[in-house]
C-alpha positions in Angstrom: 55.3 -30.9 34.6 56.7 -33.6 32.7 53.7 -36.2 32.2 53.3 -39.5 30.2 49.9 -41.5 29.8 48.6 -44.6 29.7 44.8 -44.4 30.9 42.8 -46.9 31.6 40.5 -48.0 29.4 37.1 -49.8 30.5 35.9 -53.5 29.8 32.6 -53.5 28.0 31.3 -57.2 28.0 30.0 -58.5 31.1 32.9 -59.2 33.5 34.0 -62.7 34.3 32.7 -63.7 38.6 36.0 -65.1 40.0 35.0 -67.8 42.1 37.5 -70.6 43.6 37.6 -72.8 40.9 38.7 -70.1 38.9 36.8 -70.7 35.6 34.5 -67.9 34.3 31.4 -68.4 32.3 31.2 -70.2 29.0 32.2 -68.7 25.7 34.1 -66.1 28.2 37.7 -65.6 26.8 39.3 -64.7 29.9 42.6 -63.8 28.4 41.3 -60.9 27.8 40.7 -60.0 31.2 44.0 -60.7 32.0 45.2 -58.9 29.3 43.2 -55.7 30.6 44.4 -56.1 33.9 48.1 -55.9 33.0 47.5 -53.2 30.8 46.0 -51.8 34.1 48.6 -52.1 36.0 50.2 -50.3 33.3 48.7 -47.3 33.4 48.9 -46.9 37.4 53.1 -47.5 36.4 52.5 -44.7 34.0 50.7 -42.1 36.0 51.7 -43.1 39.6 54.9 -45.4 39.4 58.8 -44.0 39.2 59.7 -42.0 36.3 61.7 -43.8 33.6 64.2 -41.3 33.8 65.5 -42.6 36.5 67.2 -45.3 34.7 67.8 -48.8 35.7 65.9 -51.5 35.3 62.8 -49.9 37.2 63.3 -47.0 34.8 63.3 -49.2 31.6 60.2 -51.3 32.9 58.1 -47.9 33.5 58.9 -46.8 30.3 57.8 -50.0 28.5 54.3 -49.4 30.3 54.3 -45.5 28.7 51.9 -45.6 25.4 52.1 -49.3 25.2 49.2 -49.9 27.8 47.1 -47.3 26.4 47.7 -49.1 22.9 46.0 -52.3 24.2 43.2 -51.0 25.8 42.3 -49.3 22.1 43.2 -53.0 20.7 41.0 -54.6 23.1 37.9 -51.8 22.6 37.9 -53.5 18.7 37.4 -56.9 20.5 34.8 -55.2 22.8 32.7 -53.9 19.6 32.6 -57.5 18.0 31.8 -59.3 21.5 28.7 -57.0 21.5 27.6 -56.7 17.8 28.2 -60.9 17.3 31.7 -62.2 17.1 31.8 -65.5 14.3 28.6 -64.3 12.7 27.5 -60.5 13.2 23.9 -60.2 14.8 21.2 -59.3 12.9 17.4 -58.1 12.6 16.5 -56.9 16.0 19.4 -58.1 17.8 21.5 -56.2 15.5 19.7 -53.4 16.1 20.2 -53.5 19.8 23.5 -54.9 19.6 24.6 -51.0 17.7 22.2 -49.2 20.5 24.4 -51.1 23.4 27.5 -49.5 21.5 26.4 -46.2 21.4 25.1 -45.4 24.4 28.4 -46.9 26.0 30.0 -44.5 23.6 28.0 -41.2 25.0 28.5 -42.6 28.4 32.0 -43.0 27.5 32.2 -39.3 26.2 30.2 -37.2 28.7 32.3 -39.1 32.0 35.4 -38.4 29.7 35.0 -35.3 29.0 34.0 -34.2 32.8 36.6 -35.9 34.3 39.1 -34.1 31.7 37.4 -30.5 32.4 37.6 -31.4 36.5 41.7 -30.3 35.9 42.7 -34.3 37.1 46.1 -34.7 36.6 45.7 -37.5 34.2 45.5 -37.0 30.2 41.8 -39.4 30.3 40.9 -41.3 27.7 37.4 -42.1 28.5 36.4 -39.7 25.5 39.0 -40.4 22.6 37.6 -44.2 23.5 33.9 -43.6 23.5 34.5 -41.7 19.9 36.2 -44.8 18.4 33.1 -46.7 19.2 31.2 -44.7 17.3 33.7 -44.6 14.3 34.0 -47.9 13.6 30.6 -49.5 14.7 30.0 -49.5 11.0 32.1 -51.6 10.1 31.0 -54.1 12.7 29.6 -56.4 9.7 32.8 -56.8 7.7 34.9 -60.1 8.1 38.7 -60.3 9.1 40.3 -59.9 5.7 38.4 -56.6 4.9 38.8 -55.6 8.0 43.0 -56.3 7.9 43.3 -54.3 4.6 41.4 -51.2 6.3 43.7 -51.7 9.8 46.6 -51.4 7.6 45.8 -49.0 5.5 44.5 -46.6 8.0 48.0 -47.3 9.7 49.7 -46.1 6.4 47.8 -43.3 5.7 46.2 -41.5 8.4 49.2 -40.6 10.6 50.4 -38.5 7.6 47.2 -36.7 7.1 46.9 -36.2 11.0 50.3 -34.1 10.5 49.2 -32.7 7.8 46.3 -31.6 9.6 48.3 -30.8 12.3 50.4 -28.4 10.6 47.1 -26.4 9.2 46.5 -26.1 13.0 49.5 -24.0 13.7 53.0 -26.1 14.2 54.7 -26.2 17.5 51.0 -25.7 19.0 49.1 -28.6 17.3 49.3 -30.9 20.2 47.5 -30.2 23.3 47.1 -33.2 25.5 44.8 -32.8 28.5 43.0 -29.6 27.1 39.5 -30.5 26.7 39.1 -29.1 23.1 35.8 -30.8 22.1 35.8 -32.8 18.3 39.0 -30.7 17.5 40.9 -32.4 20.6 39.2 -35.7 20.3 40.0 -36.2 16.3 43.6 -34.5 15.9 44.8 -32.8 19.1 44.6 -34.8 21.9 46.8 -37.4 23.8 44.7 -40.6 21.7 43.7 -38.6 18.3 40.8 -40.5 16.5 42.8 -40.1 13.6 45.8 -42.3 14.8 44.2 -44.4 17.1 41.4 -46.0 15.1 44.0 -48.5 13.4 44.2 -50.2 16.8 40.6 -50.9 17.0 40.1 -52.1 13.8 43.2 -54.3 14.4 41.3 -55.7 17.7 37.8 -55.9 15.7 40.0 -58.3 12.8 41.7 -61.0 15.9 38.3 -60.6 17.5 37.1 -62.5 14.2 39.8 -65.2 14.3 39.4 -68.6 15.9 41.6 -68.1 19.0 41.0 -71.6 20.3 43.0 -72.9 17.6 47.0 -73.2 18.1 47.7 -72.5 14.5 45.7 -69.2 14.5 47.9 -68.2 17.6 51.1 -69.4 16.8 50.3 -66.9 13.2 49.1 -63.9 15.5 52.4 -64.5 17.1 54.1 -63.9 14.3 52.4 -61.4 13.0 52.6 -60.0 16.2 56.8 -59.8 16.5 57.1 -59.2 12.9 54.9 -55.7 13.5 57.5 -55.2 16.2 60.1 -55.6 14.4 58.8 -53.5 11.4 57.8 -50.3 13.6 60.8 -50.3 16.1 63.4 -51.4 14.3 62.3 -49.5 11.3 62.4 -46.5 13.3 65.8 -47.4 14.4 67.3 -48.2 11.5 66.0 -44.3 9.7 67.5 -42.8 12.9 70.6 -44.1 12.2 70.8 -44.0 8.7 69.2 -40.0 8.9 71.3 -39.2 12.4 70.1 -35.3 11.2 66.5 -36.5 11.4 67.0 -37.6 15.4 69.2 -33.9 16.0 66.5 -32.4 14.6 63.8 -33.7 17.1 63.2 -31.2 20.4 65.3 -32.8 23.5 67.3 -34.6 21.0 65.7 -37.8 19.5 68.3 -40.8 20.6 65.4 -43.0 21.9 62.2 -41.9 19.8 62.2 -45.4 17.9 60.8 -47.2 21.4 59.9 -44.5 23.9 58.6 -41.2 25.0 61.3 -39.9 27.2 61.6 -37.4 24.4 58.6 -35.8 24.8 55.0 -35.3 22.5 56.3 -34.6 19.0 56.3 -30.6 18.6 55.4 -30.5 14.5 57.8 -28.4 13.7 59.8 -31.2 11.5 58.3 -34.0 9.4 61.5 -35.9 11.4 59.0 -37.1 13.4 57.5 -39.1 11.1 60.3 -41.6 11.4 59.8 -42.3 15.1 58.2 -45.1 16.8 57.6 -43.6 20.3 54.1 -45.0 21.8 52.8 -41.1 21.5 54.3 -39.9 18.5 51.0 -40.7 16.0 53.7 -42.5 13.1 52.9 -45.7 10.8 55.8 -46.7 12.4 54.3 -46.1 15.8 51.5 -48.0 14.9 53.0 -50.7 13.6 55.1 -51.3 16.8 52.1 -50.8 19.2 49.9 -53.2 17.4 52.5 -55.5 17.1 52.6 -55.3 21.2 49.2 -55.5 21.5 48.7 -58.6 19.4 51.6 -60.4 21.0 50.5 -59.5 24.6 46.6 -60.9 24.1 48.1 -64.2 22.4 50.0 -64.9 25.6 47.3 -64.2 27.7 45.1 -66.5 25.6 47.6 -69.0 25.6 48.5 -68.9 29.0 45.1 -69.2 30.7 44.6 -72.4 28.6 47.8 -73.7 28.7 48.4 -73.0 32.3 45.6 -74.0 34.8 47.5 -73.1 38.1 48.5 -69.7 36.7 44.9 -69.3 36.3 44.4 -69.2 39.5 47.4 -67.8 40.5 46.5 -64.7 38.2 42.9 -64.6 39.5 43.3 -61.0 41.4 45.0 -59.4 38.0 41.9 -61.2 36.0 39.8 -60.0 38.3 41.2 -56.2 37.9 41.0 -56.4 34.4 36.9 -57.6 34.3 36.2 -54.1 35.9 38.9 -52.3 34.5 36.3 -48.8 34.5 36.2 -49.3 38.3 39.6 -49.3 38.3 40.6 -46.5 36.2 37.7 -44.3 38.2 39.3 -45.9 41.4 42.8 -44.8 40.5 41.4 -41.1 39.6 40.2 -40.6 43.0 43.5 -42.4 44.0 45.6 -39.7 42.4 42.9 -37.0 43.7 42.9 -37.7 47.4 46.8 -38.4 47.8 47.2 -34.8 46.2 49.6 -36.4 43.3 50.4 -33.5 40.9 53.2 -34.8 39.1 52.8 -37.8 36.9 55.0 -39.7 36.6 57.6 -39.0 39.8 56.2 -40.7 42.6 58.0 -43.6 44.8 57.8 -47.0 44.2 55.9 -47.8 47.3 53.0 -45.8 46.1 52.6 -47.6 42.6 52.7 -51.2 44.8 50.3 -49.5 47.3 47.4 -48.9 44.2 48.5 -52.0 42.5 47.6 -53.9 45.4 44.5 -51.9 46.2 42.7 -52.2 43.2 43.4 -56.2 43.6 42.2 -56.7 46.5 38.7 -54.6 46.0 38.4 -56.5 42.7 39.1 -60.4 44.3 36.6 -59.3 46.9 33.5 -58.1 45.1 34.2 -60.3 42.5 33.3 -63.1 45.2 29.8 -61.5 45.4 28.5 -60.0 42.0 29.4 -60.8 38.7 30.2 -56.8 37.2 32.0 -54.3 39.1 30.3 -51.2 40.5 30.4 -49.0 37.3 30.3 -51.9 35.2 27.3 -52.8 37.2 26.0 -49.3 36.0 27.3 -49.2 32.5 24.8 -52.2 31.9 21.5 -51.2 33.5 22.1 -48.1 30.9 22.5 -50.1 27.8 20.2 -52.4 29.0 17.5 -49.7 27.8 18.4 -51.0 24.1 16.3 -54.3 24.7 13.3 -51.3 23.9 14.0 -51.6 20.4 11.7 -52.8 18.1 
């Protein structure tokens, strides 16, 4: 079975009430909810939508949700860390204190659901555990300012993907990867779908825009930049060493054509350091990184932007705002989705059926919104961190 991923990852601050008037609670940034709900709907193109072999331009746009979505969703758990631990000024004293308790009992939360759901044999490559872990691994950096932070991002993103297949190939080659196998630390750090190892320079890239001041145009308009400029680095460097190496691409399994932008090539085998000059959303590269965060920067700017720039797309956008402000709920929704409609084969299924959950998970989300301000696990997730206000 062929299968791509793009799971869901939950919001962890306290999820905007949708209400008429459209405006959510003070200090809210609720581009970020639209941002999540996108990268929602995302993962429901990756796991329940068409296959992007199929070509076309459904094809292409099913392919640019592959990796991508997951990618923001690590982006976005960096923001999630600072909103907790003090966003302009990290908390301190007693409130810090609770602040890191909040974060890691989401993270065990995060792990035990992950890991059950992975060991239930679901379809889906989950990332409710890989995501927990990265709370854990960078909650102590949760007191360093944006420029620190920056330097570490990006050199994590140099770095780590080469010692991962270096690791990799101490593992055993051609069987390093093994996405969907609950393997415990082993899978979680270096072997799964979202390895620690390679997806930690997301979150730290989250935790340095979460510092910024991203009411101000000139701070945007320089995150946009940065944003294309990453883009351009990742993808077209992995373009241009395809082309200038056209051995390097031969070498890849299935042929490697289309490795500098997407997965239609497969998980990387590790049976050539050719890998190393792709850029495809799963192939754990710098240049992989690099093209990801790039997406992920550029895709929370405009969300940002729009919602403040745009009033009537506010509301407009108020049932993919509401998605993303219990994105948990929806992930857990769209696992018993996949469960009860018997879907085995992910990606594959008709068009009809990605519409169907897109519209589902809407709809749920406008309505309870209406009535309480979390969704239903949400609702949960914060009665059990509420036990940090215990801490002396």
């Amino acid at each position: 079975m062929t299968q791509y991923s793009d799971v869901a990852t939950p919001a962890v601050e306290a999820p905007a009430p949708v209400r008429d008037s459209g405006k959510a609670p003070a200090g809210r940034l609720i581009g970020l909810d639209l941002a999540r709900g996108l990268a929602v709907f995302g993962m429901y193109a990756a796991h329940v939508g068409p296959g992007p072999d199929q070509g076309g331009v459904t094809g292409f746009l099913m392919e640019l949700a592959h990796g991508r979505s997951s990618a923001l969703f690590a982006f976005l758990a960096g923001f999630a860390v600072v909103l907790i631990t003090g966003r302009r000024a990290p908390k301190t004293g007693r409130a810090g204190r609770q602040a890191v308790a909040k974060v890691v009992i989401r993270a065990v939360i995060l792990l035990a659901v992950g890991t059950a759901l992975t060991m239930s044999g679901t379809p889906v490559d989950v990332i409710l555990a890989f995501y927990g872990l990265y709370f854990l691994l960078v909650l102590p950096l949760y007191r360093i300012g944006a420029g620190p932070l920056a330097a570490m991002a990006v050199g994590t993103a140099l770095v780590l993907p080469q010692v991962l297949y270096v690791v990799q190939q101490a593992i055993g080659n051609s069987d390093a990867r093994s996405p969907g196998e609950p393997d415990g630390i082993v899978s979680l750090l270096f072997t799964g779908t979202y390895p620690a190892l390679t997806w930690i320079p997301f979150v730290i890239a989250g935790m340095v825009v979460a510092r910024l001041d991203l009411a101000a145009t000139a701070v945007r308009i320089r995150l946009a930049l940065t944003g294309a400029a990453l883009m351009i680095t990742g993808y077209g460097g992995s373009w241009l060493l395809l082309h200038v190496f056209p051995g390097a691409a031969n070498a890849m399994a299935g042929g490697g054509a289309s490795v500098w932008w997407s997965d239609t090539a497969g998980y990387p085998s590790g049976d050539t350091p050719a890998w190393l000059m792709a850029a495809s959303p799963h192939s754990e590269t710098t240049l992989s990184i690099l093209g990801n965060t790039g997406a992920a920067i550029m895709a929370v700017t405009a969300c940002l932007a729009a919602m403040d720039a745009l009033p009537r797309l506010q509301s407009l956008a108020r049932p993919v705002i509401a998605v993303g402000s219990m994105s948990l709920t929806a992930y857990i929704f769209h696992l018993f989705g996949i469960r009860f409609l018997g879907i085995e084969e992910l990606p594959g299924s008709p068009l009809h059926v990605l519409l169907g959950f897109i519209a589902a998970a809407m709809v749920f989300a406008t309505v309870w919104s209406r009535f309480q301000q979390r969704g239903p696990l949400e609702w949960l997730m914060t009665k059990a961190t509420g036990l940090a206000r215990h801490i002396p």
